[in-house]
C-alpha positions as CSV (number, residue, x, y, z in Angstrom):
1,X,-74.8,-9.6,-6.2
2,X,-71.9,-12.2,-5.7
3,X,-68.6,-11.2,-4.1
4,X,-65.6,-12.6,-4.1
5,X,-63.0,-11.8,-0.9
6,X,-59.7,-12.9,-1.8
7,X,-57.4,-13.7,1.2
8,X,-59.0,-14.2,5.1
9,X,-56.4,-11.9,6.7
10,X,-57.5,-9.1,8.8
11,X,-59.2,-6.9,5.8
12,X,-60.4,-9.5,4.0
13,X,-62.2,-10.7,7.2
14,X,-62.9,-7.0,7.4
15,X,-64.5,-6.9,4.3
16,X,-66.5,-10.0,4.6
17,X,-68.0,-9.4,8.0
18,X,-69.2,-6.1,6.5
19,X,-70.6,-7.6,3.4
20,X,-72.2,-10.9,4.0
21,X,-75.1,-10.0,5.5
22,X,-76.0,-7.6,2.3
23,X,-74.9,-10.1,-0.4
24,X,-73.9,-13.4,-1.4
25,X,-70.8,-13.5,-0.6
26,X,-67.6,-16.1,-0.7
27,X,-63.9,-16.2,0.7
28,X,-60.9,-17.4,-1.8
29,X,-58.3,-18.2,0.9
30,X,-55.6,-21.3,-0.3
31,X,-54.5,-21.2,3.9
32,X,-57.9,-23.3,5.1
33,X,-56.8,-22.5,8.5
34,X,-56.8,-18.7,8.1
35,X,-60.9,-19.7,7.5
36,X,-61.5,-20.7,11.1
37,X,-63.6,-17.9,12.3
38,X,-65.1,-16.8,8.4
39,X,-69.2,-17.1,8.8
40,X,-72.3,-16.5,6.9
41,X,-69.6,-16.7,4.1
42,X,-69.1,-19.6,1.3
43,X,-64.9,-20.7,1.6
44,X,-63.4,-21.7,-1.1
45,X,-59.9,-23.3,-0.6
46,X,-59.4,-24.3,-4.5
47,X,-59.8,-22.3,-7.8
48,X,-62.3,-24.7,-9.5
49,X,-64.8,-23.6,-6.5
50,X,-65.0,-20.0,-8.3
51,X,-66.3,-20.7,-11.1
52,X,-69.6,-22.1,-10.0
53,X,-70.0,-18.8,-7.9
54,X,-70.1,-16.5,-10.6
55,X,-69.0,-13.5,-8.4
56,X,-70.1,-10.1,-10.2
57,X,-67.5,-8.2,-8.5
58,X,-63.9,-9.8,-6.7
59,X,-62.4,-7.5,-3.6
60,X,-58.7,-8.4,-3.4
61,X,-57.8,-8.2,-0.1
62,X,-53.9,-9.9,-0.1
63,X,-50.8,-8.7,1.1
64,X,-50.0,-5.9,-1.2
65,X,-46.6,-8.0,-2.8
66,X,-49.2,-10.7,-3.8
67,X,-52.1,-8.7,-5.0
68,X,-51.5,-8.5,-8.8
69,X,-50.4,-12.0,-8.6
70,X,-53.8,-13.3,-6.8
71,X,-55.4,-11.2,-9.5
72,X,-53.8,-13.3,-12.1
73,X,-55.0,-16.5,-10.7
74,X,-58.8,-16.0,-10.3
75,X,-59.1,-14.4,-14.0
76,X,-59.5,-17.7,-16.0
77,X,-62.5,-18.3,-13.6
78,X,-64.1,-15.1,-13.6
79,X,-66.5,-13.8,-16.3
80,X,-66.3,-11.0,-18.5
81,X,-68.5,-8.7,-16.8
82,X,-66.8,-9.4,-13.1
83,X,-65.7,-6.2,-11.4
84,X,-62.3,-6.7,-10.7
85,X,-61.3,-4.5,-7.4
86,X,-58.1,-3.5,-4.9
87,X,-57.7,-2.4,-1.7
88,X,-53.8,-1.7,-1.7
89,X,-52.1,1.2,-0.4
90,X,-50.0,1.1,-3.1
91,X,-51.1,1.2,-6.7
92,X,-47.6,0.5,-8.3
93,X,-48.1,-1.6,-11.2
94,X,-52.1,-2.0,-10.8
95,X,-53.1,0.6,-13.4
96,X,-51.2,-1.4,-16.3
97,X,-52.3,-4.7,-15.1
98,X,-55.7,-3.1,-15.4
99,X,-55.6,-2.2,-18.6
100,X,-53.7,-5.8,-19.4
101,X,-57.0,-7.3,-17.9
102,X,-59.4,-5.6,-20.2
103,X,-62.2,-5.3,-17.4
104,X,-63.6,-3.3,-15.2
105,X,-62.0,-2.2,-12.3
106,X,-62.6,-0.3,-9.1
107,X,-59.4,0.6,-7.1
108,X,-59.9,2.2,-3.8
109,X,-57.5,2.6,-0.9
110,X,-59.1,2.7,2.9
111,X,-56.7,4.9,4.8
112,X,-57.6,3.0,7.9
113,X,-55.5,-0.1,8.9
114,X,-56.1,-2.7,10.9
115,X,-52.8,-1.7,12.7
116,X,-53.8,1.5,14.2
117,X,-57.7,2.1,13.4
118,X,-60.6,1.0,15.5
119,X,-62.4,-1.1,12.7
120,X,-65.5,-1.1,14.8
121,X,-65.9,2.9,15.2
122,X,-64.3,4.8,11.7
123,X,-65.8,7.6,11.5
124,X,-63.3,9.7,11.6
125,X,-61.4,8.2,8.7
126,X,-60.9,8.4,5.3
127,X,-61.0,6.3,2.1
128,X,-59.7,7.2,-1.3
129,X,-61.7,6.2,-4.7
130,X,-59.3,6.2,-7.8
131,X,-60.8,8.4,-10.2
132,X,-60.3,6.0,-13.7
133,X,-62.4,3.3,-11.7
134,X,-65.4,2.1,-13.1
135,X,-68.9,4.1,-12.8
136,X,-70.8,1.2,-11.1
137,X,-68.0,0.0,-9.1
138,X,-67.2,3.9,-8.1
139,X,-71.3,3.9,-6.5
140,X,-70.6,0.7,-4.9
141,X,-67.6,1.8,-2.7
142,X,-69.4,5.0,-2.2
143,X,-72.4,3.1,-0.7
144,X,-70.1,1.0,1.1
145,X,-67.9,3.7,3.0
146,X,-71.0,5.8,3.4
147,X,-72.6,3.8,5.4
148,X,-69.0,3.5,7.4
149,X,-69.5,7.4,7.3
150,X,-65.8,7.4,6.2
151,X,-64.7,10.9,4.0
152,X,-64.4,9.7,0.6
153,X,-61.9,11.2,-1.7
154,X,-61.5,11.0,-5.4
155,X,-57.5,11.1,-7.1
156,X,-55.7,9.5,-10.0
157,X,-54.0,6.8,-9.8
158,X,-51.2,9.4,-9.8
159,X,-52.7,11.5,-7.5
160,X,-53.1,8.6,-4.8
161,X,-49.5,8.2,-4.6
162,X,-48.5,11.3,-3.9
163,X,-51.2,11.5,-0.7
164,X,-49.3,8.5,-0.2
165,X,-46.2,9.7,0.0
166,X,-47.3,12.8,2.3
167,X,-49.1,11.2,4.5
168,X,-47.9,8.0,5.0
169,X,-44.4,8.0,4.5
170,X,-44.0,10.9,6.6
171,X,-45.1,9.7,9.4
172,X,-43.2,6.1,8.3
173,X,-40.0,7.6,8.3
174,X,-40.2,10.1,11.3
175,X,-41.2,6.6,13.4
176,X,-38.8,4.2,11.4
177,X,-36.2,7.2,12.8
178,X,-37.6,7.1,15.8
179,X,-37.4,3.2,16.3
180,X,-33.7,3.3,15.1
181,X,-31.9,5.7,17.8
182,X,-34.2,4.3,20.9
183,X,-32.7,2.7,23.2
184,X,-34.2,1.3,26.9
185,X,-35.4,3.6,29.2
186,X,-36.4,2.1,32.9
187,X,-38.7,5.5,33.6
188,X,-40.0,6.7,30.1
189,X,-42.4,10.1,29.6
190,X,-45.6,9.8,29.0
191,X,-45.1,11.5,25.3
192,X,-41.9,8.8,24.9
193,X,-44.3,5.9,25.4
194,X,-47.4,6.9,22.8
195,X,-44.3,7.0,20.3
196,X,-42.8,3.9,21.5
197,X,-47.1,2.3,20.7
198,X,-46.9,3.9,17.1
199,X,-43.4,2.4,16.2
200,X,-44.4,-1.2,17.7
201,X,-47.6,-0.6,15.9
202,X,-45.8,0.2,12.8
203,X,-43.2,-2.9,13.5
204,X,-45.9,-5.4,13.1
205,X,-46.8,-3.9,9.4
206,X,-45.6,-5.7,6.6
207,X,-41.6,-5.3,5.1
208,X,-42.8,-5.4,1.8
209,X,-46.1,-2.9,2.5
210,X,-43.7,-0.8,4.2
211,X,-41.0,-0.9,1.3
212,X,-43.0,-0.1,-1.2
213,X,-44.7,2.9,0.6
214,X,-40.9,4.4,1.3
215,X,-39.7,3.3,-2.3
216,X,-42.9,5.7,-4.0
217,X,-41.0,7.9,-6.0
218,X,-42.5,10.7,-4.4
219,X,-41.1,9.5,-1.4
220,X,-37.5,11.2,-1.6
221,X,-39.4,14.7,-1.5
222,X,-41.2,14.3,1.3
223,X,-37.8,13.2,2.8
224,X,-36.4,16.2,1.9
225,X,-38.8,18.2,4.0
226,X,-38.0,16.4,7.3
227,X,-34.1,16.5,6.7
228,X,-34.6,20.2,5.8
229,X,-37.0,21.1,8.6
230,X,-34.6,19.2,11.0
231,X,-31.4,20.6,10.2
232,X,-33.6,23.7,11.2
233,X,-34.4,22.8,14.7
234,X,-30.8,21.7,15.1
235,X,-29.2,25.0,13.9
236,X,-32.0,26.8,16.2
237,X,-30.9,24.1,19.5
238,X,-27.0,25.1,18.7
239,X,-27.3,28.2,19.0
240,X,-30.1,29.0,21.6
241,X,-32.2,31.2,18.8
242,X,-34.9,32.1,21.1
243,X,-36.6,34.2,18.4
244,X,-36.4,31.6,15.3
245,X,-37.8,28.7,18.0
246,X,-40.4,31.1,19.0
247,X,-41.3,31.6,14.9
248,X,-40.6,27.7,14.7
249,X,-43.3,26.7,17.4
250,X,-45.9,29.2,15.8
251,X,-46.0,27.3,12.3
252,X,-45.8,24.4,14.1
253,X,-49.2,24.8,16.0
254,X,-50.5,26.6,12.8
255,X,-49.4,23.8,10.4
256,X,-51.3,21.6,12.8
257,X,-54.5,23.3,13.8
């Protein structure tokens, strides 16, 4: 089986390590340089290099504001029966281009980024197959994160973006708020510090990855919650409520068990 990675950043590199010792596989990456440390892989730095490769199945592993774009370069040199496949967090627009593309498709969405996860121990994490993927590419990803021993869920396309929006932009927003009323602290707490990891952690994601996440339209809802919840806590704080912060702590540990 032929593969084609497209991009050389840290999941395409991901991807590739993980691959190329089970298949033939090659590296699409325009940025030659960004190719330094691809091995046991084919790199191809021009379109016209595709072609001869034949790949049965292309992985798109771009920033996410580039992915249907890189899609829409590589299709003139790809045959009919290519799997085309996508690894972004956020499937805005991909189920149309899909269907735009008439081929088959496997989207899938590893919830485990190179920001925060150890890439070389996952087994506590999770992936996410879309459920209108392909039936062979669908058994390839399964294979794939099995061995990983990652969870494996199935949603919609639908379905993927609100888990998306619950468990990503949650925690997005709470650090993003986080980030925004910090100031310098000579002497900070132990607790202080782990959040001050998670926002620099966060700070180094991509705007766009981030926009788009925020901008999901189920998004707002989520929001909702935290505003909600917090205006809780703060009318509990005001007026010393030892009973309601006493019901408050109790879902919280519940909620979190």
């Amino acid at each position: 089986m032929n593969i084609l990675i497209l991009g050389a950043g840290k999941m395409g590199s991901f991807f590739t390590d993980l691959l190329s010792f089970d298949y033939d596989v090659a590296v699409y990456e325009p940025d030659a340089r960004k190719m330094r440390f691809v091995y046991n892989a084919l790199r191809f730095s021009s379109l016209d290099e595709i072609k001869g490769f034949a790949p049965d199945m292309v992985i798109n592993c771009v920033t996410l504001n580039a992915t249907i774009g890189a899609f829409e370069g590589v299709l003139p040199y790809l045959g009919r029966n290519c799997i085309l496949s996508d690894i972004a967090s956020v499937k805005t627009g991909l189920r149309d281009f899909y269907k735009t593309a008439g081929m088959k498709f496997v989207s899938t969405h590893p919830m485990f980024g190179p920001t925060f996860a150890n890439l070389g121990n996952l087994q506590s994490e999770n992936a996410i197959i879309i459920k209108e993927s392909d039936g062979l590419g669908k058994a390839f990803f399964k294979e794939i994160f099995g061995k990983l021993k990652l969870n494996v869920c199935e949603y919609t396309f639908d379905e993927h973006d609100e888990v998306v929006a619950y468990s990503l932009a949650i925690p997005f927003a709470s650090t993003l708020v986080f980030g925004s009323v910090m100031k310098h602290m000579d002497a900070p707490g132990t607790t202080f510090k782990k959040h001050l990891a998670i926002a620099r952690g966060l700070s180094s994601e991509d705007d766009f990855l981030l926009t788009e996440i925020l901008f999901n339209p189920h998004t707002p809802e989520q929001l909702s919650r935290i505003i909600g919840s917090l205006e809780g806590l703060k009318d509990i704080i005001d007026k010393k409520d030892n009973v309601r912060m006493k019901e408050f702590l109790t879902m919280f540990r519940k909620n979190i068990e």
